[in-house]
N, CA, C and O atoms as a MOPAC input file, in Angstrom:
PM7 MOZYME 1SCF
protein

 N   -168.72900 1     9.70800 1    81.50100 1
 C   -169.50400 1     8.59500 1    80.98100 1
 C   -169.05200 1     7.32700 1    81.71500 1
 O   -167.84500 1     7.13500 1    81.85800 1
 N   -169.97100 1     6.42700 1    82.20000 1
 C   -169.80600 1     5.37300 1    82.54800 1
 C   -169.13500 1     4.24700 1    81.95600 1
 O   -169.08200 1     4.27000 1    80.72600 1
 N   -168.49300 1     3.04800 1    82.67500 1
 C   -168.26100 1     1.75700 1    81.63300 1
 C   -169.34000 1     1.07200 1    81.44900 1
 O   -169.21000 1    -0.00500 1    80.86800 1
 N   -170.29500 1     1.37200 1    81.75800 1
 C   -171.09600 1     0.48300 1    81.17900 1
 C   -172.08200 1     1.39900 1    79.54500 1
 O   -172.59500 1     1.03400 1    78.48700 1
 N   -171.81200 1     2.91200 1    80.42900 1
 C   -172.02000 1     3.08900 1    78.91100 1
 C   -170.98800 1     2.92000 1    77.35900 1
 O   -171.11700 1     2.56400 1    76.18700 1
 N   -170.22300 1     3.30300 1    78.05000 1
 C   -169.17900 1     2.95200 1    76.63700 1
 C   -169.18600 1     1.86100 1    76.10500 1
 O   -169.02000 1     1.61100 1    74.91100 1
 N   -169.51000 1     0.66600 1    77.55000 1
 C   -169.74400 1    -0.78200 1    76.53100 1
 C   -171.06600 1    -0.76000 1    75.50400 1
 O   -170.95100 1    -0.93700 1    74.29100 1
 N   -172.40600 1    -0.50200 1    76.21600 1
 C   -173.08200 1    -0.19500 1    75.30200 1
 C   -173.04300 1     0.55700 1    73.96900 1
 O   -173.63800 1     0.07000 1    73.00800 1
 N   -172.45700 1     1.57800 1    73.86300 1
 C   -172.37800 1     2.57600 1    72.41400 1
 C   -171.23600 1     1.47800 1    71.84300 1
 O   -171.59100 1     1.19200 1    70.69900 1
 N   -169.93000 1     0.70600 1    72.20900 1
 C   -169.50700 1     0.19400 1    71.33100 1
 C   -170.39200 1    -1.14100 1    71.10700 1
 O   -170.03100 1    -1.73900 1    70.09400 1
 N   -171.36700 1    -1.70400 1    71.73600 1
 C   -171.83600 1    -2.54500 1    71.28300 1
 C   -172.83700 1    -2.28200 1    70.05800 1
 O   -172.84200 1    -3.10500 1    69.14200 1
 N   -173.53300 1    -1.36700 1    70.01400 1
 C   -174.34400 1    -0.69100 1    69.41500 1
 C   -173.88400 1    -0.15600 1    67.90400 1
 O   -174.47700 1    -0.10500 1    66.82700 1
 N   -172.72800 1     0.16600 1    68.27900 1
 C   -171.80100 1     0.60500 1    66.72400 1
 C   -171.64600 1    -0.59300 1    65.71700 1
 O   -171.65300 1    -0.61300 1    64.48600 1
 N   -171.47800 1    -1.77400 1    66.83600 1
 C   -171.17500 1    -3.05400 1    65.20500 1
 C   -172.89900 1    -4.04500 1    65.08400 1
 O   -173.03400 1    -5.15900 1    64.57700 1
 N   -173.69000 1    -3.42900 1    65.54200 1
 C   -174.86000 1    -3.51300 1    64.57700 1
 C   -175.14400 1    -3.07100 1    63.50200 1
 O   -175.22900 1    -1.86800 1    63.25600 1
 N   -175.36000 1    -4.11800 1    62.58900 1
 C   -175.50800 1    -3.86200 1    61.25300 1
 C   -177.41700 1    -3.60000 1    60.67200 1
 O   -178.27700 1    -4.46300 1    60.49700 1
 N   -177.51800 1    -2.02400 1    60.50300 1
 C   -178.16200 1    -1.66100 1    60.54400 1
 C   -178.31200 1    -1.06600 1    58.55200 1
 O   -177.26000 1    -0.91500 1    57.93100 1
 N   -179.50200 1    -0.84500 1    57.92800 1
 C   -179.88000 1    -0.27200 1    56.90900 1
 C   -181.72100 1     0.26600 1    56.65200 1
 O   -182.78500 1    -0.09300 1    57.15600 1
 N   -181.36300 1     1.19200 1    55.69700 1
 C   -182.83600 1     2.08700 1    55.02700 1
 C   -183.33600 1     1.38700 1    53.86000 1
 O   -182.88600 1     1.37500 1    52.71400 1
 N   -184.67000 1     0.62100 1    54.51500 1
 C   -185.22400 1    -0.00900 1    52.88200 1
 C   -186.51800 1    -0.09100 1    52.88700 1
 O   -187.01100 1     0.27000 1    53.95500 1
 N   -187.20400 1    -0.40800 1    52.14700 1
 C   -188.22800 1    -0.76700 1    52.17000 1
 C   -188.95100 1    -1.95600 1    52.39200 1
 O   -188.73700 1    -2.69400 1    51.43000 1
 N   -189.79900 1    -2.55500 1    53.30600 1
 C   -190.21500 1    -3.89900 1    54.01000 1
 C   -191.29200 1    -4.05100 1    53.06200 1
 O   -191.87800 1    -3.04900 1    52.65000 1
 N   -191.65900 1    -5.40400 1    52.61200 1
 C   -192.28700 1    -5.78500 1    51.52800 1
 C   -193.64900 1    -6.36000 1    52.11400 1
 O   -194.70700 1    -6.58500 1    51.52800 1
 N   -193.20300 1    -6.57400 1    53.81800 1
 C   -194.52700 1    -6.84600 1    54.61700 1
 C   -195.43200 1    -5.60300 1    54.72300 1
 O   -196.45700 1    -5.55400 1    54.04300 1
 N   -195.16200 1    -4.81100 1    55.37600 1
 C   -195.87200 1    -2.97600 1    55.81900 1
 C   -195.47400 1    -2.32700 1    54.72100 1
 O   -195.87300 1    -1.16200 1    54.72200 1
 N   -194.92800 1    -2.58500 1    53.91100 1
 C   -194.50500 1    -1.63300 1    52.51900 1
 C   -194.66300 1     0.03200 1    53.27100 1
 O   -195.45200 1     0.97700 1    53.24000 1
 N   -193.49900 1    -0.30300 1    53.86000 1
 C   -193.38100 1     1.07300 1    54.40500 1
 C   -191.85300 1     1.07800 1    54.86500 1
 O   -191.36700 1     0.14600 1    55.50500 1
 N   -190.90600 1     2.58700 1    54.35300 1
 C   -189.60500 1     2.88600 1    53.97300 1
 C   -189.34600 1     2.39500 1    55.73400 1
 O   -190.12600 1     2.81300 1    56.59000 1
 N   -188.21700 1     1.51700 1    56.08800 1
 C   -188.08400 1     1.23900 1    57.59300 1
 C   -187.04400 1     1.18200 1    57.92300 1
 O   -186.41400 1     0.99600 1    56.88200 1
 N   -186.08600 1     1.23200 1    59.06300 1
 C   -184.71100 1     0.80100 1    59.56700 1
 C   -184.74900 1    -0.48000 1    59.72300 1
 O   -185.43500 1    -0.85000 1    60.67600 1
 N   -184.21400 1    -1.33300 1    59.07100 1
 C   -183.92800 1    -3.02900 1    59.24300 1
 C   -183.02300 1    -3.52000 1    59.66900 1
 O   -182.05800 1    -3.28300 1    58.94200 1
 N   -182.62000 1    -4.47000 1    60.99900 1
 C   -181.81100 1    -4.67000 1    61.40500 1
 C   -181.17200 1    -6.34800 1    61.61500 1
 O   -181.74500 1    -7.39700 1    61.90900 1
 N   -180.35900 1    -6.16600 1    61.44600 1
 C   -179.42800 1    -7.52700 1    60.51700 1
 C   -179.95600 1    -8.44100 1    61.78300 1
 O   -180.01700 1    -7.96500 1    62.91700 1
 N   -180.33600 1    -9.81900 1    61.47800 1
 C   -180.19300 1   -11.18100 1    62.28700 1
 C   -178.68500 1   -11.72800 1    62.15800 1
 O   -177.75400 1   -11.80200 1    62.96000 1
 N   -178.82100 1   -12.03000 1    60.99100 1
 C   -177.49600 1   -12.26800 1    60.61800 1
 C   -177.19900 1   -11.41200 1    59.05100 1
 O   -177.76400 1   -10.43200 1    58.56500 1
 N   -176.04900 1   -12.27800 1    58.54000 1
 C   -175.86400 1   -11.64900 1    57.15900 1
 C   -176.33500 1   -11.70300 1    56.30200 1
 O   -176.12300 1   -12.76700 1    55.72100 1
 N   -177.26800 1   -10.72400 1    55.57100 1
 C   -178.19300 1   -11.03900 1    54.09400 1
 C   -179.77700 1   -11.01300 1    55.14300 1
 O   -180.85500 1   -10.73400 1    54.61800 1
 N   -179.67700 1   -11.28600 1    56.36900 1
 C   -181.20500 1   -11.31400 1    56.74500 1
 C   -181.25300 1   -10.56200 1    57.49800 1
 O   -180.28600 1   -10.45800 1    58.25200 1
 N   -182.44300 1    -9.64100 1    57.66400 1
 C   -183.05500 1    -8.31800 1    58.35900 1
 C   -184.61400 1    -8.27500 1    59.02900 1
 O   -185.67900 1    -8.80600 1    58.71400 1
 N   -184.24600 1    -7.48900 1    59.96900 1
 C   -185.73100 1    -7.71100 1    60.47800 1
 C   -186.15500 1    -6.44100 1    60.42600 1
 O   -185.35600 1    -5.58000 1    60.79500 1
 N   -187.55800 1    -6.01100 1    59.94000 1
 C   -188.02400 1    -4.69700 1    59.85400 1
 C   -188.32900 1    -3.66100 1    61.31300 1
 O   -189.10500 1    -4.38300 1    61.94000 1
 N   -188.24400 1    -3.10200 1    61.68500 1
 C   -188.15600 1    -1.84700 1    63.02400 1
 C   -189.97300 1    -1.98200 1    63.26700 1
 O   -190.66700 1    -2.29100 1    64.23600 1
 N   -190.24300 1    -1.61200 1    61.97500 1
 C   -191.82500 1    -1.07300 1    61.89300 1
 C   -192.91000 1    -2.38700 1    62.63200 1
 O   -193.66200 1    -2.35200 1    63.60600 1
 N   -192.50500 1    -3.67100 1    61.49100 1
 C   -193.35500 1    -4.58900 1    61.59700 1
 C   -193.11900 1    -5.74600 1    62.57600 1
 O   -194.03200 1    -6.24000 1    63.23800 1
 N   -191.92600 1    -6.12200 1    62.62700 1
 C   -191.35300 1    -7.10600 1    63.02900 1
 C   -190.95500 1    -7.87600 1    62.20900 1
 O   -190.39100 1    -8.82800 1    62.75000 1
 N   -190.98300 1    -7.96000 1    60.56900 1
 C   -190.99200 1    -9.27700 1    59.39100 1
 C   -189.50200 1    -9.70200 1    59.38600 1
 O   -188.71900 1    -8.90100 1    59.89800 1
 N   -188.97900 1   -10.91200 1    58.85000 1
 C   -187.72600 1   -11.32400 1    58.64400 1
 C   -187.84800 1   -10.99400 1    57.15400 1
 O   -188.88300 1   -11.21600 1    56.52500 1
 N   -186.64800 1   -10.40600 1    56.56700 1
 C   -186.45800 1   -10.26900 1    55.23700 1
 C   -185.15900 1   -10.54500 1    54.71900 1
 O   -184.30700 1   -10.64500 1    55.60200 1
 N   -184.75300 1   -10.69800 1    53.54600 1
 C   -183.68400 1   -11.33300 1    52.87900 1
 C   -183.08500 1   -10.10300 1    51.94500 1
 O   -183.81400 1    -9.56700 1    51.11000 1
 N   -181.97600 1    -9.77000 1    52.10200 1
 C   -181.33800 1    -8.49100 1    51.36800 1
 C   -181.23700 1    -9.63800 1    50.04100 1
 O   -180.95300 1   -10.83200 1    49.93600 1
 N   -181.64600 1    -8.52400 1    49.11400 1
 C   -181.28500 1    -9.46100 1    47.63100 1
 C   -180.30400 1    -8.09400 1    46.69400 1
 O   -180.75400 1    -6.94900 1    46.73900 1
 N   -179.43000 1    -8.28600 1    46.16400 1
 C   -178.74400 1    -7.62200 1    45.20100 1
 C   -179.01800 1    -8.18800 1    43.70100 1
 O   -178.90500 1    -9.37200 1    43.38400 1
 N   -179.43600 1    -7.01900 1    42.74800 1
 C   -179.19200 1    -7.89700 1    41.88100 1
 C   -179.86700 1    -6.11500 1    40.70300 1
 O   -180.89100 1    -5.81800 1    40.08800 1
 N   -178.51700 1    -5.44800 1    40.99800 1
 C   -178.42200 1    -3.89100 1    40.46300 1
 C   -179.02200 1    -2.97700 1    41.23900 1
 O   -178.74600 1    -1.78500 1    41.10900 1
 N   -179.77800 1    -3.34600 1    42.00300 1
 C   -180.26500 1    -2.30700 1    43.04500 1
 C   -180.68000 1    -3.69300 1    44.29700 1
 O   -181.14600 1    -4.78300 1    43.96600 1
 N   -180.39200 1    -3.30800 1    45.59100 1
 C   -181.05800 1    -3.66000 1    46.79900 1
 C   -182.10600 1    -4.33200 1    47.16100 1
 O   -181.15600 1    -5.04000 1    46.82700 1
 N   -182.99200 1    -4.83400 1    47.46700 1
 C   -184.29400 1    -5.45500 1    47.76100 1
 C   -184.22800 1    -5.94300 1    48.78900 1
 O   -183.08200 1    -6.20300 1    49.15700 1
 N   -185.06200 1    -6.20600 1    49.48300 1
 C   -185.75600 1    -6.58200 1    50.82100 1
 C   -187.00000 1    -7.81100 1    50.43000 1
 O   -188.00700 1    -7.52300 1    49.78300 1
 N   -186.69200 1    -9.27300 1    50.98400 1
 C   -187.66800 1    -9.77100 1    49.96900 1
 C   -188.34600 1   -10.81700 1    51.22700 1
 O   -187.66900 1   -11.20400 1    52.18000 1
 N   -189.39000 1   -11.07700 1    51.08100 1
 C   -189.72300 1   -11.91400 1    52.36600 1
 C   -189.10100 1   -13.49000 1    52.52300 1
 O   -188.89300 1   -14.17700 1    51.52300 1
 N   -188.88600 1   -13.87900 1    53.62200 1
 C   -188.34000 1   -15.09900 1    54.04500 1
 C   -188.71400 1   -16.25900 1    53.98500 1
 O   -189.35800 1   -16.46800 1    55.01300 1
 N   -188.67700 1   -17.30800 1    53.25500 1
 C   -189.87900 1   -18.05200 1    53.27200 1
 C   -189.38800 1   -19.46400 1    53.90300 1
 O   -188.31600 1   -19.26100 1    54.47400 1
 N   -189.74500 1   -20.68500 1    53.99500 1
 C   -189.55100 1   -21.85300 1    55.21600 1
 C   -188.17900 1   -22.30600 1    55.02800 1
 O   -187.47400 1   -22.60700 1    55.99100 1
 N   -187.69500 1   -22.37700 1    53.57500 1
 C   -186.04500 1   -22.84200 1    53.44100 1
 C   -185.26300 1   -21.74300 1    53.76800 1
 O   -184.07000 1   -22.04600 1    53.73900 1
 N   -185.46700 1   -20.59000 1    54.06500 1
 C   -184.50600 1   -19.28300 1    54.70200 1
 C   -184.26000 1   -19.46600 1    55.82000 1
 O   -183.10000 1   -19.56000 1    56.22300 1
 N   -185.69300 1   -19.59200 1    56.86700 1
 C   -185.60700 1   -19.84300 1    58.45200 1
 C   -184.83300 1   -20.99200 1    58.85600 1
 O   -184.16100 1   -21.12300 1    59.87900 1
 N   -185.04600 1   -21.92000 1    57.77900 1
 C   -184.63000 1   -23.25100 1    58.20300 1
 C   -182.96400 1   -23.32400 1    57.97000 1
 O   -182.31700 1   -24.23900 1    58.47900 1
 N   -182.33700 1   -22.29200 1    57.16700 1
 C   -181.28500 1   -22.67800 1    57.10000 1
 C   -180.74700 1   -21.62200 1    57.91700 1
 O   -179.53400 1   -21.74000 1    58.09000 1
 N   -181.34300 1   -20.50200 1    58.54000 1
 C   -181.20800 1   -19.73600 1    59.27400 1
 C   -180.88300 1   -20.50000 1    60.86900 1
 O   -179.91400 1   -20.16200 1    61.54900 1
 N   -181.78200 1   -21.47100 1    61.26100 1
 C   -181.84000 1   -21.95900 1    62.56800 1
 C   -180.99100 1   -22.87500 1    62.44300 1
 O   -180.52300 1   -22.97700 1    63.57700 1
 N   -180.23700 1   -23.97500 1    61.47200 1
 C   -179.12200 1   -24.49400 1    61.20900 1
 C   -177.92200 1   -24.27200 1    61.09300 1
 O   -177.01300 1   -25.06300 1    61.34400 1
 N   -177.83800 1   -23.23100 1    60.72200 1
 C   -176.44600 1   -22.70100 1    60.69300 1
 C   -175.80100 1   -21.09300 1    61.79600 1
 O   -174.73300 1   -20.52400 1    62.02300 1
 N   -177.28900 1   -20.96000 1    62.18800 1
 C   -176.79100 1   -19.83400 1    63.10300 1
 C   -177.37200 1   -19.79800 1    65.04800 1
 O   -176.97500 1   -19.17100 1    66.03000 1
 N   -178.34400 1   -20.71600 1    64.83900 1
 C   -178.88000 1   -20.57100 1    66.23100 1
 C   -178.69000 1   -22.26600 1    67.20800 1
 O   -179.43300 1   -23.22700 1    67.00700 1
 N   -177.84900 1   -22.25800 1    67.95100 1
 C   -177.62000 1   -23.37300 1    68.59300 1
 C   -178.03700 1   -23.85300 1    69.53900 1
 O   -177.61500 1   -24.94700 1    69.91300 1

């Protein structure tokens, strides 16, 4: 195996990845973390918001999410 593959598979390992359901395509999807608590759906493309609150949820993003999203994480 190459170094450049090994860099890839360890890069690939600390993606934070989960199985939920997208509330845009309401369809079961792999969602993959932007950052922490926010996910983007595989299927659709949607930004979604992990919510806890006794079970999991996936909830859509709405203008104060992005906005504090592009403030505190994108420079």
């Amino acid at each position: 195996m190459s170094i450049i593959d090994k860099k890839a598979i360890a890069a690939f390992k600390n993606i934070d990845t989960v199985h939920g359901h997208c509330e845009e395509c309401q369809e079961e999807a792999i969602l993959v973390a932007i950052v922490s608590e926010f996910y983007r759906c595989t299927n659709c493309g949607h930004d979604t918001k992990q919510h806890i609150n006794g079970r999991i949820r996936y909830l859509k993003l709405d203008d104060t999410d992005k906005k504090w999203i592009k403030d505190n994480y994108i420079k």
